[in-house]
N, C-alpha and C positions, 0 to 999 in steps of 0.2 A: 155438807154431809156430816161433819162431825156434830155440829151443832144439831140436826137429825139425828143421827144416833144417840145423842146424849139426853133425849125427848123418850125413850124407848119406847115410841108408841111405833115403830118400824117392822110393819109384819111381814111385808113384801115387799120386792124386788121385781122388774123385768131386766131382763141383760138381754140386748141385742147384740146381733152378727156385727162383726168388725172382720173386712174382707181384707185380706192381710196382703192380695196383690194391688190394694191402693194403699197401704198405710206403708208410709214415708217410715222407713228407717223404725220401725215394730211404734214409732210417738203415740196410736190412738190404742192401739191393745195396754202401753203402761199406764197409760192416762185411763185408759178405765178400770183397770184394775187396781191401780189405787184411790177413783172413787168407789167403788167396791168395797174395800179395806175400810174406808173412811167412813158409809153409811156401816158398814158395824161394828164401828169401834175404835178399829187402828187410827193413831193420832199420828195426823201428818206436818198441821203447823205447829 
């Protein structure tokens, strides 16, 4: 994603539902929101 971002050819996004009564202890809600973060910008590694 970063390396995406840093392309800025990134006009869009879809972001699907993460249904929070199967996500184990909130893992896939922070796991996408820091892809999220990462296709625009925020540097993670």
């Amino acid at each position: 994603m970063e390396m995406l971002a840093d392309t800025g050819k990134l006009i869009g996004m879809d972001l699907v539902e993460v249904n929070p009564v199967l996500d184990e202890r909130n893992r896939t809600a922070e796991l996408a929101t820091e892809l999220i973060l990462s296709a625009l910008g925020k540097r993670i590694l």
